[in-house]
N, C-alpha and C positions, 0 to 999 in steps of 0.2 A: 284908763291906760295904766300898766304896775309900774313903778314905781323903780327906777335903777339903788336906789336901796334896802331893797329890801331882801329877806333873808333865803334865798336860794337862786345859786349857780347851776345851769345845767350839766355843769361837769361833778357837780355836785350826786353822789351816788347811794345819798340815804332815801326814807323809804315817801316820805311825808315834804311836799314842797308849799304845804300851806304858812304862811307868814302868821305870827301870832298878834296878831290887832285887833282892835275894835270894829265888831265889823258896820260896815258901810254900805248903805241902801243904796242899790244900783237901779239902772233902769231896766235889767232882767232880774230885781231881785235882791237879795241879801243872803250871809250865810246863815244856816241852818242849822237845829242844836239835833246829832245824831240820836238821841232820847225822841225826838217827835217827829222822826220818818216814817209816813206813812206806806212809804213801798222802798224798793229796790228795783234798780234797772240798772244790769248790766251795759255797757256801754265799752264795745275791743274794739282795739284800733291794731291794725296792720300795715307792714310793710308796702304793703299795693296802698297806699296814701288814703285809705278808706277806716270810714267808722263802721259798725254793726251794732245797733241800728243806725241811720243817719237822719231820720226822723224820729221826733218823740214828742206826747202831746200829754200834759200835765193841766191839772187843774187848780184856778187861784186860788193862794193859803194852804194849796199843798206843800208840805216840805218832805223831799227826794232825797234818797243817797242813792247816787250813781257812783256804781263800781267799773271803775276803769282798769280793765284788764288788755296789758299791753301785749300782742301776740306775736312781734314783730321781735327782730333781730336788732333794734337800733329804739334809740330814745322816741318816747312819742311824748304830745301833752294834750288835754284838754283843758280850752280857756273856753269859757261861758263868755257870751256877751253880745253886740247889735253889729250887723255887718261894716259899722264905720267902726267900732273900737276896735273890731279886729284886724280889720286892714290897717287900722293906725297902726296898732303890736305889731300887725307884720312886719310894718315897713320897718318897725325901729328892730326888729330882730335881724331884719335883712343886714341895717347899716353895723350893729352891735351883737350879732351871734352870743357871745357868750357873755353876755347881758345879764345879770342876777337881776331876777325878778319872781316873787311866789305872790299869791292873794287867794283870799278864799273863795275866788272863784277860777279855780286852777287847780290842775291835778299835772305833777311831771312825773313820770312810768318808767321805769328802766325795764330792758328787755327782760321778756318773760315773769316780769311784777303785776302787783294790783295795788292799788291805790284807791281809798272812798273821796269822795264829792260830797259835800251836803250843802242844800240849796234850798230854800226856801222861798217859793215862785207866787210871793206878794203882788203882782203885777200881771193883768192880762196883756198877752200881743204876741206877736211875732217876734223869737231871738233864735241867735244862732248860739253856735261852738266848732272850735276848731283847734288844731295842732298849729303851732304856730313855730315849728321847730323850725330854720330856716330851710326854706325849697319844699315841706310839708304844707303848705298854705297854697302856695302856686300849683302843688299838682292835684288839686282839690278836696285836701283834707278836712272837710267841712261838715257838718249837720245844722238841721235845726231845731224850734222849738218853739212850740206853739203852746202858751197859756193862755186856758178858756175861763170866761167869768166864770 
């Protein structure tokens, strides 16, 4: 779950909401160093509370940059992560909307922007990602993510 300290507001309107840390071995992963991206996958999110694609299937020890192009009229975001982290984030977006929070596995998009991801999918299984703007989550702004041994 991020962190209420850490360095990005969503009213925040610069381009980059990655937090500058040490990165942190998650259970979908770690971040990524963009020198050893072996592909690109775009990844738009739109107004209709939808991803393109909403599935995506990566291989373990792959490392990803996914370009988050936001198509929409209104702020979108993609957070990486396992269907209970994100429901967590939800919940606490719901109670604290304008909650500062960035990590690097997060991309915040302002309309009509792009923003890269880098991910590094050390881990096989089943993860999601989702927009976790508040009311974004609830109208099923979701994908997932499947890493194969």
């Amino acid at each position: 779950m991020a962190s209420a300290t850490a360095s990005f507001s969503h009213e925040n309107t610069g381009h980059h909401g990655h937090a500058a840390t040490t990165p942190q071995q998650q259970a979908w992963g770690i971040a990524g160093d963009a020198a050893r991206a072996t592909r690109t996958i775009t990844l738009r999110m739109t107004d209709d509370m939808r991803f393109t694609p909403s599935q995506i299937s990566v291989k373990r020890g792959e490392t990803v940059r996914l370009r988050v192009e936001n198509q929409g009229q209104v702020l979108h975001e993609v957070v990486l992560g396992t269907q209970a982290s994100l429901a967590g984030h939800a919940a606490m977006m719901r109670e604290h909307p304008g909650m500062a929070h960035g990590e690097a596995h997060m991309a915040h998009v302002q309309p009509g922007r792009k923003d890269d991801l880098v991910w590094h999918f050390n881990r096989a299984g089943s993860f999601d990602f989702a927009c976790l703007v508040a009311g974004h989550f609830e109208a099923g702004m979701r994908g997932s993510i499947t890493v194969t041994p």
